[in-house]
C-alpha positions as CSV (number, residue, x, y, z in Angstrom):
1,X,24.4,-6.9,-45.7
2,X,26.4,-6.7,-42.6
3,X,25.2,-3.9,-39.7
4,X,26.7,-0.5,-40.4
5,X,29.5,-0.3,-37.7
6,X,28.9,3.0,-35.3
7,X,32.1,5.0,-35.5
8,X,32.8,5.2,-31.3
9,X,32.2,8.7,-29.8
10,X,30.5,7.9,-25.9
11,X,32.6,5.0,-25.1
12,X,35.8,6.9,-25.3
13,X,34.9,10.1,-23.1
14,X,35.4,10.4,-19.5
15,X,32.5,9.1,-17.5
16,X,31.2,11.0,-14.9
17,X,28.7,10.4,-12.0
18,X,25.6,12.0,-12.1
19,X,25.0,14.0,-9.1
20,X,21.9,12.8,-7.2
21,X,22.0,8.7,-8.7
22,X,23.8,7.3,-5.9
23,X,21.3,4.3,-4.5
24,X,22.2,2.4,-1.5
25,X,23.8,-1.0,-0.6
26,X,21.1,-3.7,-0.8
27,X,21.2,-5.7,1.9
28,X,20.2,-9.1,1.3
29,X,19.1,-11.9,4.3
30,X,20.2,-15.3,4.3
31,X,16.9,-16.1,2.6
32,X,16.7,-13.8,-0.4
33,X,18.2,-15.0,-3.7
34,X,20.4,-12.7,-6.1
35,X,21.2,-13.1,-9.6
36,X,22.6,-11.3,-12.8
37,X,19.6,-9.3,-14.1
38,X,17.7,-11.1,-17.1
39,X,15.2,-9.4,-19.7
40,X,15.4,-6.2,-21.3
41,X,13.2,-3.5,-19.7
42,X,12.9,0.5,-20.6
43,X,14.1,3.7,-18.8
44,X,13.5,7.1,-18.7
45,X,16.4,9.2,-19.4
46,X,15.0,13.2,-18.2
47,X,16.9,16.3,-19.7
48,X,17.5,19.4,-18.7
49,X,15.0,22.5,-19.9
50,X,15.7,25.0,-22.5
51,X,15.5,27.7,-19.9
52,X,14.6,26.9,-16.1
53,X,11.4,28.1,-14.8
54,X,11.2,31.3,-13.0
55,X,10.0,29.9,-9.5
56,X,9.4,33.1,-8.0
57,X,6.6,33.9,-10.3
58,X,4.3,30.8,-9.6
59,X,1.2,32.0,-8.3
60,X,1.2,35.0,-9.7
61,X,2.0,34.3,-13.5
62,X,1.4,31.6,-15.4
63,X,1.8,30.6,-18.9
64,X,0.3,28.7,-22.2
65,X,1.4,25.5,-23.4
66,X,2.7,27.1,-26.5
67,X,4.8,29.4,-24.1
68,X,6.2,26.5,-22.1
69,X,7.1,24.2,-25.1
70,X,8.7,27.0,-26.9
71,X,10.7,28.2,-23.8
72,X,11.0,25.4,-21.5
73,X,10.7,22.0,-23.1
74,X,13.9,19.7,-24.0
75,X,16.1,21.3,-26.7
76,X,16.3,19.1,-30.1
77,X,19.9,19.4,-30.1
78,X,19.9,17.8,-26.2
79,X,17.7,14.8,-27.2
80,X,19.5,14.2,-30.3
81,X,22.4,13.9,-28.2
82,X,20.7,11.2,-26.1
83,X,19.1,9.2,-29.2
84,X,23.2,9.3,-30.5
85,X,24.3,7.7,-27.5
86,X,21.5,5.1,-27.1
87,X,22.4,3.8,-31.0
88,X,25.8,3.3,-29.9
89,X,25.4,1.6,-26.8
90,X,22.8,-0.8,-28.6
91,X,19.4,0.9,-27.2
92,X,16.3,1.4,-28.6
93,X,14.1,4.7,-28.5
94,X,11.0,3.6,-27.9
95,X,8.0,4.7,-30.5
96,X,5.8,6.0,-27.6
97,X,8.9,8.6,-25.8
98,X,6.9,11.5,-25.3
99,X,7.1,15.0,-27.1
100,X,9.8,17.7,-26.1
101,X,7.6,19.0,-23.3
102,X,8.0,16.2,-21.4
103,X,12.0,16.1,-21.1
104,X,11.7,12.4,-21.1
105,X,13.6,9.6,-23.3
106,X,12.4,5.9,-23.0
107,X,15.3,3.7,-24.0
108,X,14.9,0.2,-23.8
109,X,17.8,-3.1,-23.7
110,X,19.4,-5.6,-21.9
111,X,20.9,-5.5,-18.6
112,X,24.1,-5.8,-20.3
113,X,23.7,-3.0,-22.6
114,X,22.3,-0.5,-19.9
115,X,25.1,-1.5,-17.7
116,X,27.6,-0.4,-20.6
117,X,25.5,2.4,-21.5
118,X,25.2,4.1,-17.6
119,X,28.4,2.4,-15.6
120,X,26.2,0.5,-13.6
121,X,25.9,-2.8,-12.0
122,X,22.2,-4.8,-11.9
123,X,21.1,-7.8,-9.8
124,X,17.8,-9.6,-9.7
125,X,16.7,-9.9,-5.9
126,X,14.1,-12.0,-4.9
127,X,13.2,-11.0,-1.3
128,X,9.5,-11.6,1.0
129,X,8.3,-13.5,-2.2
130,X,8.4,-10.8,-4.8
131,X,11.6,-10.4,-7.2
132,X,13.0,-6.8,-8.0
133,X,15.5,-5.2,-10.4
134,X,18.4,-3.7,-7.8
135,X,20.8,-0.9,-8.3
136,X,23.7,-0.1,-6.3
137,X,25.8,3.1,-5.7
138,X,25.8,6.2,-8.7
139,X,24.8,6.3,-12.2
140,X,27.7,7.5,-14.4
141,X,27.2,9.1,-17.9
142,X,29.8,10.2,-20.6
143,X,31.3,13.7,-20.5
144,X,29.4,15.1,-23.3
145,X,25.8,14.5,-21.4
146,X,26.9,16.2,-18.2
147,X,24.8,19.4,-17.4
148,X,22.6,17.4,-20.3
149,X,20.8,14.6,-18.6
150,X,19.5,15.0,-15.3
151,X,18.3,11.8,-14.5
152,X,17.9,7.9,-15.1
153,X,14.7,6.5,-13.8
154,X,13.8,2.4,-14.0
155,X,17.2,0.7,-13.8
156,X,16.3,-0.2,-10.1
157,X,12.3,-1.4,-9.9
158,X,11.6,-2.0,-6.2
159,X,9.0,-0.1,-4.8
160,X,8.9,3.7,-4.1
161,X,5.9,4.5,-2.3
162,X,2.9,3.7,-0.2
163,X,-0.5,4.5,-0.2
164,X,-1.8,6.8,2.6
165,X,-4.9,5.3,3.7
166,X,-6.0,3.7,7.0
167,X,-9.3,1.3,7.0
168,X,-11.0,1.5,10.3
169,X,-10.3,-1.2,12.3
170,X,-13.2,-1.3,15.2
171,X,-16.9,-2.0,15.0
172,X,-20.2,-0.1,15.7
173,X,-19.6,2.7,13.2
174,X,-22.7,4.8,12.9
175,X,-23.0,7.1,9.7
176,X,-23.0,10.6,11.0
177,X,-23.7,10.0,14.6
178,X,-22.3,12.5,16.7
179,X,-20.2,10.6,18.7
180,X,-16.3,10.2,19.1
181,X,-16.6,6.9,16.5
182,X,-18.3,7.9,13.7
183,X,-18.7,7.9,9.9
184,X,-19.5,10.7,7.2
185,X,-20.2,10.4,3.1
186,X,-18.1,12.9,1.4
187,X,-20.9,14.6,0.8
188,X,-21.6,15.4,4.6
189,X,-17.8,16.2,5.1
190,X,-18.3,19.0,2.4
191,X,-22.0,20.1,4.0
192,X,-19.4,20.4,7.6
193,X,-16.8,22.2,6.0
194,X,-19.1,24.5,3.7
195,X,-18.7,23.9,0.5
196,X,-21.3,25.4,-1.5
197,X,-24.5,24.0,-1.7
198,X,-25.9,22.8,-5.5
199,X,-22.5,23.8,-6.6
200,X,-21.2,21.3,-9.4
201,X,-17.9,21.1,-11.3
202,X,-19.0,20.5,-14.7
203,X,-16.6,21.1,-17.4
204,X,-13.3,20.0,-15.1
205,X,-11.0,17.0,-15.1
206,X,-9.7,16.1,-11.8
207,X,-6.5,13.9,-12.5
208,X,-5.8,10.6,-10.2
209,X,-2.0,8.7,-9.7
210,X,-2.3,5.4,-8.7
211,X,0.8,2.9,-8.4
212,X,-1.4,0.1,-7.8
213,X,-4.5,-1.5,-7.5
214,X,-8.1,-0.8,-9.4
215,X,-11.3,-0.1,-9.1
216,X,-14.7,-1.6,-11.1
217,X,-17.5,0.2,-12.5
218,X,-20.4,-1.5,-10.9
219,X,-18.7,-0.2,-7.2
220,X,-19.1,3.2,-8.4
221,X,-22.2,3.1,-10.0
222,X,-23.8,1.7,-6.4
223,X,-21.9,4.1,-4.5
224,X,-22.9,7.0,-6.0
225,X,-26.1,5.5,-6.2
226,X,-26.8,5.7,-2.6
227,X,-25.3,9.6,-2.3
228,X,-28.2,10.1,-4.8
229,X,-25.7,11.1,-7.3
230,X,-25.2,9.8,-11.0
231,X,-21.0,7.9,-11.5
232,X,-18.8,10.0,-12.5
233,X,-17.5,9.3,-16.1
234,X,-13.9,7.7,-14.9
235,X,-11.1,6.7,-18.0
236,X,-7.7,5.4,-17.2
237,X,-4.2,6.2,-18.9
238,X,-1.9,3.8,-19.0
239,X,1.9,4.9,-17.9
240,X,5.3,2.6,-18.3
241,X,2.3,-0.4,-18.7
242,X,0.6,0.1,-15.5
243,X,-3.2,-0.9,-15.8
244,X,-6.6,-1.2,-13.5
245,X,-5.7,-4.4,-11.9
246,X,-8.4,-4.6,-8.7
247,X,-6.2,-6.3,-6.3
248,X,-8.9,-6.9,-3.6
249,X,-10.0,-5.0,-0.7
250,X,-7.3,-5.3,1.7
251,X,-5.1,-4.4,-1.3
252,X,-4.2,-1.1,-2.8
253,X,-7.9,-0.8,-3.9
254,X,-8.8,0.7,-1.0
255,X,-6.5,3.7,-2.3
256,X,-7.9,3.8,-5.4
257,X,-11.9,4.2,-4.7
258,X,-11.4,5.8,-1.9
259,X,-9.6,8.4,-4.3
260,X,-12.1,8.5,-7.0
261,X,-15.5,7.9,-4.9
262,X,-14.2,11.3,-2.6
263,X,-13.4,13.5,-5.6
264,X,-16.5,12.7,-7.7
265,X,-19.1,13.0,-5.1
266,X,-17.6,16.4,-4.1
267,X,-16.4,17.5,-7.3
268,X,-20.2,16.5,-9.1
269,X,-19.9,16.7,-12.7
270,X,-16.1,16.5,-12.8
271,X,-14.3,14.1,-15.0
272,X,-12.2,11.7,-13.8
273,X,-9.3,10.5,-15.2
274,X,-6.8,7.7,-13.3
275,X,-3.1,7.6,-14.4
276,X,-2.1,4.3,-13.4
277,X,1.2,3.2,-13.2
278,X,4.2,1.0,-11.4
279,X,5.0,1.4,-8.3
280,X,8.7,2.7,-9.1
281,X,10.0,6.3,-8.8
282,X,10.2,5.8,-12.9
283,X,6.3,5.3,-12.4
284,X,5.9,8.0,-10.0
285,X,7.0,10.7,-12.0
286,X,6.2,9.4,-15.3
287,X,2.7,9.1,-13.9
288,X,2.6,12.9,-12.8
289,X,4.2,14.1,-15.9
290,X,1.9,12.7,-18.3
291,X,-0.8,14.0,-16.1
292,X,1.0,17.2,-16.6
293,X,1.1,17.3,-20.2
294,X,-2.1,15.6,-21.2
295,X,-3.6,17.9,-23.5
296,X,-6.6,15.0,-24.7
297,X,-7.9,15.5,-21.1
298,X,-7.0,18.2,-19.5
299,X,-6.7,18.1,-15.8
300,X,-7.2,21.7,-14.0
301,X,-6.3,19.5,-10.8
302,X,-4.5,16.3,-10.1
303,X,-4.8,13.9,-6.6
304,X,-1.7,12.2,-5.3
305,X,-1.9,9.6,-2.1
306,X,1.1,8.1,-2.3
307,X,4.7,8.7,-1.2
308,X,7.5,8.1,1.3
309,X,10.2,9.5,3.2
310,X,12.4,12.0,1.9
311,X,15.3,9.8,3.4
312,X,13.4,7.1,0.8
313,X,14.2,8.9,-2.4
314,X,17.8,9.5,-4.2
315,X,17.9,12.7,-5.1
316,X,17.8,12.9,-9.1
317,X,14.4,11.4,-8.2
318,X,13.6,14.2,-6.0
319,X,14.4,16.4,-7.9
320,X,12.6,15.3,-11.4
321,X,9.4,14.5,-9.5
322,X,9.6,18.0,-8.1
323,X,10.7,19.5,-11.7
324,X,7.3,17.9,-12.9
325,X,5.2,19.5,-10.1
326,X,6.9,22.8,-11.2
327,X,5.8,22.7,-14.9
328,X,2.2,22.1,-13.3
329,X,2.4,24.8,-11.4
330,X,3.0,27.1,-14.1
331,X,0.8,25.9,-16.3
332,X,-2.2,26.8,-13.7
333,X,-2.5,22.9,-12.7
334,X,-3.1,22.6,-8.9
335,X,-1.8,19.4,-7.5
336,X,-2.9,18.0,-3.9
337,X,-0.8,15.7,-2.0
338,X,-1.2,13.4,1.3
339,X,0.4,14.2,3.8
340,X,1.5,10.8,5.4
341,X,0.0,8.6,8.3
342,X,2.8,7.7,10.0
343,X,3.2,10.8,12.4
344,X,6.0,13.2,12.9
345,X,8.7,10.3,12.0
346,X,6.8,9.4,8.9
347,X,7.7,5.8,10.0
348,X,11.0,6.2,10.3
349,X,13.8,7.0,12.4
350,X,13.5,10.7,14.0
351,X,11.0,13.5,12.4
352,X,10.4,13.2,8.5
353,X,8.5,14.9,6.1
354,X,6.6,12.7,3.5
355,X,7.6,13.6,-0.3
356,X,5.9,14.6,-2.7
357,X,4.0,16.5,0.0
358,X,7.2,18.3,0.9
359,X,7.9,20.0,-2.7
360,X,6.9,23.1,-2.1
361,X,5.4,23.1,-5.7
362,X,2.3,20.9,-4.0
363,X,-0.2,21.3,-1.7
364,X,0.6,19.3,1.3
365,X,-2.6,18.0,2.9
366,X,-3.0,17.2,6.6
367,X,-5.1,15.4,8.9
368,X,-7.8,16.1,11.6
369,X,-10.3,14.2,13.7
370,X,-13.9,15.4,12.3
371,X,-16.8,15.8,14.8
372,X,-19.9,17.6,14.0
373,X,-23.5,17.4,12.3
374,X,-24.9,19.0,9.3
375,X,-23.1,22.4,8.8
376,X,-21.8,22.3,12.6
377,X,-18.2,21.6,13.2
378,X,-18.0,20.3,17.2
379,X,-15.0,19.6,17.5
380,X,-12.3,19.6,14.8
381,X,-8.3,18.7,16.9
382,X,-4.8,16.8,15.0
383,X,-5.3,13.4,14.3
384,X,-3.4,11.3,16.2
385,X,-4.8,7.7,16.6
386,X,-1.5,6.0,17.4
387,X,-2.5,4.7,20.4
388,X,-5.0,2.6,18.9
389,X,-2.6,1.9,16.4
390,X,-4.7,3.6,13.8
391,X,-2.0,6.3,12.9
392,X,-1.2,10.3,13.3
393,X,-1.5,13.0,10.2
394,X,2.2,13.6,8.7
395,X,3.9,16.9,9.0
396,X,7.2,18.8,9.8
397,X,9.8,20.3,8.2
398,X,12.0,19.3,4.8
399,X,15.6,18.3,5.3
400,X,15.5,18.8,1.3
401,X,13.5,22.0,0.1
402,X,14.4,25.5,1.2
403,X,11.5,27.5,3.3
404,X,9.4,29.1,0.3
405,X,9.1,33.0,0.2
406,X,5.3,32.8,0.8
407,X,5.6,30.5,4.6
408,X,8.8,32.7,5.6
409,X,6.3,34.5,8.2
410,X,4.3,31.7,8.9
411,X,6.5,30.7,12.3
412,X,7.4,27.1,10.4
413,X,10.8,25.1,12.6
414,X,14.2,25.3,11.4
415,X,15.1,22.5,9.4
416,X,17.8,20.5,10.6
417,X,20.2,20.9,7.7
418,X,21.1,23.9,6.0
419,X,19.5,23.3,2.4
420,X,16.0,22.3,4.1
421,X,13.2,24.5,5.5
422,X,9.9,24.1,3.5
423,X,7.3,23.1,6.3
424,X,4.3,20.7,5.7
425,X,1.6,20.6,5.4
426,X,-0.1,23.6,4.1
427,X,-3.6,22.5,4.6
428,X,-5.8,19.7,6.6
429,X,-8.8,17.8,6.5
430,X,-11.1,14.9,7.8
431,X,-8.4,12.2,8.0
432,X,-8.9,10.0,11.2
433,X,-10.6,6.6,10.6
434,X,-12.9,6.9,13.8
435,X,-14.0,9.7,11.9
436,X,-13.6,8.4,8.5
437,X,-15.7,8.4,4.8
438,X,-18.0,6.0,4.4
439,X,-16.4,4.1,0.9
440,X,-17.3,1.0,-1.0
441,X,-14.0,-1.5,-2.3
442,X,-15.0,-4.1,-4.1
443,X,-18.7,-5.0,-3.1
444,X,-17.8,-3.8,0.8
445,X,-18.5,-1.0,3.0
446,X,-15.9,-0.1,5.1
447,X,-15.0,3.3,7.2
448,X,-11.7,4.5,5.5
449,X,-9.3,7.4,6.6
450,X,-5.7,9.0,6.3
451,X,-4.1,11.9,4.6
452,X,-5.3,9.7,1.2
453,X,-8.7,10.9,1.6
454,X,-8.0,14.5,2.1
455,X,-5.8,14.8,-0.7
456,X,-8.9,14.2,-3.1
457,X,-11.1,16.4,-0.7
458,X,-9.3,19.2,-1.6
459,X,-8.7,18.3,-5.2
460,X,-12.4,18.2,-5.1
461,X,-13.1,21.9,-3.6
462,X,-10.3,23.5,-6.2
463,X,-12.4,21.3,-8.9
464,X,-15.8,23.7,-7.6
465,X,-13.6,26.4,-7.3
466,X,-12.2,26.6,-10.9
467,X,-15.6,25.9,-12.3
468,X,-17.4,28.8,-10.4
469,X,-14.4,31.2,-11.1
470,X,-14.4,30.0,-14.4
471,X,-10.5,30.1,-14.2
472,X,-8.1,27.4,-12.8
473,X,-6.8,27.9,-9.7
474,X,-3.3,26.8,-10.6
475,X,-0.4,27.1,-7.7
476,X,-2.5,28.8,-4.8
477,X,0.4,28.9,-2.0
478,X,1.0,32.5,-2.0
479,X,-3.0,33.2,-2.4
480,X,-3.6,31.1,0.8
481,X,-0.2,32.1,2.9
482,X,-1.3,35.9,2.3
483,X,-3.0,37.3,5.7
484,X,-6.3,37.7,3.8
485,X,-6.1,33.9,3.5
486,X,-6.2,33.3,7.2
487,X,-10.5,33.3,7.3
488,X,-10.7,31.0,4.6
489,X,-9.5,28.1,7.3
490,X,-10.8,26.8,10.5
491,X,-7.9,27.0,12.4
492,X,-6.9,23.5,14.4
493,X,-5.2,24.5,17.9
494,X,-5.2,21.4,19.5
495,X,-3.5,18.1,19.8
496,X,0.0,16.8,18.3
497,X,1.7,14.2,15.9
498,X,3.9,13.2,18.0
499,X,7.0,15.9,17.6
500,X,4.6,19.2,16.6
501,X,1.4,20.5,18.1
502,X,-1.0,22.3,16.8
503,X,-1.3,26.1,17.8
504,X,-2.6,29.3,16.3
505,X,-1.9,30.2,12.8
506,X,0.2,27.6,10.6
507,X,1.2,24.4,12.2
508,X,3.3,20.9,11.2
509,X,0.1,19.2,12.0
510,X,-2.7,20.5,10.1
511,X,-0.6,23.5,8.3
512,X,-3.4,26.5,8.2
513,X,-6.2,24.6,9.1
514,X,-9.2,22.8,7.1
515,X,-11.3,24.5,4.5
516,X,-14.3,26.5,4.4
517,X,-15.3,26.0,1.3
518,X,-17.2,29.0,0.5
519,X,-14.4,31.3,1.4
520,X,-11.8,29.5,-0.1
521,X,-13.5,29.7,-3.1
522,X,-14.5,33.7,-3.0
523,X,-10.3,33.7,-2.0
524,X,-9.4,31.7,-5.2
525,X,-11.8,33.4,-7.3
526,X,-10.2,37.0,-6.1
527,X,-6.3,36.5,-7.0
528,X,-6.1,33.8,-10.1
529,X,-2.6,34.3,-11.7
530,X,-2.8,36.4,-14.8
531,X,-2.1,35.2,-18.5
532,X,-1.8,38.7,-19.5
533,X,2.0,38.9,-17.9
534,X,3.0,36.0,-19.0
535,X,5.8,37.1,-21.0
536,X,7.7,38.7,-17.9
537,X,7.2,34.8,-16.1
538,X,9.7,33.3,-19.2
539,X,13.4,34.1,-19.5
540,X,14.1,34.7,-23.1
541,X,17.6,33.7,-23.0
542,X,18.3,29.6,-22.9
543,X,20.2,28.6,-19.9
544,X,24.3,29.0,-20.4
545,X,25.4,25.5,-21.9
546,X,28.5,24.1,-19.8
């Protein structure tokens, strides 16, 4: 019996570009090979919500996950829309597309089918050894799915991000010596930065992205070993078909332990669970979004150490990475980000700002050159190692996110375009590799440092802090901004990243300064949003259909 023939309803509407999709020229050299694009691959097709999130209530409100799937999940009628389409452009809704809370659609096909379906072009590129899936100029959708779909992630596969750590390169690295060169355990960074003593985080989950590399079980159990601690139980989730692939030491690796071997040994207790996935912006923020919504285990806080330039990222992808940091935010999920190595110009040309540190739905986590013994901080300045070729904490000010309500008095630069403003980072931490954590990568101890390792530092401390307070801290911008805030922090006032210095108060260095942990916690513990209000947080009415 011949196929039932789909009566045309897509094809023959007006197409239109959706805003955000454009992607730039590739530029191939005289030694990279292009071709048509071959094999049929998946992509995630994000909707609008039912109602937008009230912003201006994170921090201060949050709500349940009953509350957000009723009020701000994809409407049925929206993702029957995009199911329709993909049957009559020849795609396949995947068994495994998430639930309504996640907004998300995987449709899988050809290249010729996807090029129908979303007006595109694709090439195969193969360039430095490694071939990619390339996309050039906008996505374009029928009239019917404008105001509908908000983005289309995974028709272009080259990589998004990088990782943010920085192995120290010279020798004669003395644990805990109190020298210029020197070396702590986690463990002795918390003892300098006072986090409570004994303290454990038993009953949390911190949450892990990873866009590459691995990490094996018989590392952790001998690292933890000599901190005198017991492993942390670690799982992994697998996202678009990432896995634990331990790609050696000089390899992404690095990122990953040094991820999980900071968290667990200051977060002790904690569950760890490691969402590994492709190194895409499809990976990216499927990765965060099923962190997100994981309801089997629960994250109170997640760890991010990768990420690139703003200037790197179209901006649909911007803006449904941020849109997925939002829902966490008011669900009462706190989520820490590195800041960047790379200095002021983030490796680029001019100042940048790193993203995802610069959604102001984050916590943007800064770097500083550690010093001390014990309990006693010596010297604590920016860490700027570029002379030595070993790198400078990341910071300035977005070109992309407007100044959030809760740093307008903070003293934070004016952006250099009119829709930017939001100034990073918010916090800081032991960053510099000559005074990096002690961490073991495949068999190997090495010194390791950059904004990677403060990210899970802090992820750590809000992991203590939600199991003493016996609440999640959730989105704890406008807690820490407030002027009570300001003794929770050692403020930094010296040194630069090259375009910012460091000064009194907030700064595009090391934001409001590194933690002490016993006040930050007492802070947290004082002002956790309410679930009480959560009905004045949710806009009863759905967002006007256009």
């Amino acid at each position: 019996m011949a196929p039932k023939k789909i009566a045309p309803r897509f094809s023959t509407q007006a197409r239109h570009e959706l805003p955000g999709s454009e992607k730039a020229p590739f530029a191939p050299s005289s030694t990279d090979k292009v071709a048509p694009a071959s094999g049929k691959f998946t992509v995630s097709v994000v909707v609008r919500r039912k109602t937008p999130l009230n912003v201006k209530t994170l921090g201060k409100v949050r709500i349940t996950r009953a509350e957000y799937t009723r009020h701000h999940a994809a409407d049925k009628a929206d993702l029957k829309l995009v199911h329709a389409f993909a049957k009559e452009y020849g795609l396949t809704v995947e068994k495994n597309t998430p639930k309504p809370e996640r907004r998300t659609v995987l449709l899988s096909g050809t290249p010729a089918a996807m090029q129908k379906a979303f007006g595109v072009t694709l090439k195969r590129v193969t360039t430095d050894g490694a071939t990619y899936r390339v996309r050039e100029g906008a996505i374009h959708i029928p009239a019917e799915l404008t105001n509908i779909v908000v983005a289309v992630l995974g028709l272009d596969n080259r990589p998004q991000a990088k990782p943010h750590f920085r192995i120290h390169k010279r020798s004669g690295i003395r644990p805990n010596a109190a020298a210029t060169n020197t070396s702590y355990t986690p463990v002795q960074v918390g003892q300098l930065y006072q986090f409570p003593a004994g303290a454990t985080a038993t009953g949390q989950t911190i949450g892990i992205i990873e866009l590459g590399g691995g990490y094996k079980k018989a590392d952790l159990t001998a690292y933890f070993k000599t901190l005198g601690q017991k492993a942390p139980t670690v799982t992994t989730v697998s996202v678009d078909k990432g896995k634990n692939k331990p790609d050696g030491a000089n390899g992404a690796d690095g990122e990953v332990m040094l991820d999980i071997e900071v968290a667990g040994a200051i977060a002790v207790g904690a569950k760890i669970v490691v969402y590994f996935a492709p190194n895409t912006d499809q990976g990216f923020i499927d990765a965060i979004a099923t962190a997100v919504h994981d309801t089997t285990n629960k994250p109170s806080v997640i760890s991010i150490s990768w990420g690139g330039p703003e200037s790197s990222w179209t901006a649909q992808s911007l803006s449904a990475l941020d849109a997925a940091c939002q829902s966490a935010a008011a669900l009462g999920i706190t989520i820490t980000v590195a800041a960047g190595d790379n200095g002021a110009t983030d490796g680029g040309t001019g100042n940048n700002v790193d993203f995802p540190a610069s959604s102001p739905h984050v916590l943007a986590c800064g770097g500083t050159k550690l010093v001390g013994s014990g309990s006693t901080i010596t010297s604590e300045v920016v860490w700027n190692e570029t002379a030595a070729n070993e790198g400078a904490t990341g910071g300035g000010v977005s070109t992309v996110f407007p100044l959030p309500t809760w740093q307008a008095n903070s003293g934070v630069p004016a952006s250099t375009t009119s829709t930017g403003g939001r100034g990073v980072p918010d916090v800081a931490g032991d960053a510099d590799p000559a005074t990096g954590y002690t961490i073991r990568v495949d068999g190997q101890t090495m010194v390791i440092g950059g904004t990677s390792a403060v990210a899970p530092l802090w992820a750590g401390l809000i992991a203590l802090s939600n199991a003493q307070n016996k609440t999640t801290a959730g989105f704890i911008q406008p807690t820490i901004y407030a002027a009570k805030g300001k003794t929770a922090f050692n403020d930094i006032t010296s040194g630069n990243n090259g375009a910012f210095s460091a000064g009194p108060g907030w700064d595009a260095c090391t934001g409001l300064g590194s933690p002490i942990g016993t006040k930050i916690i007492a802070l947290l513990g004082g002002t956790t949003a309410s679930k009480k209000t959560v009905k004045k947080a949710v806009a009863p009415k759905k967002a006007a259909r256009k």
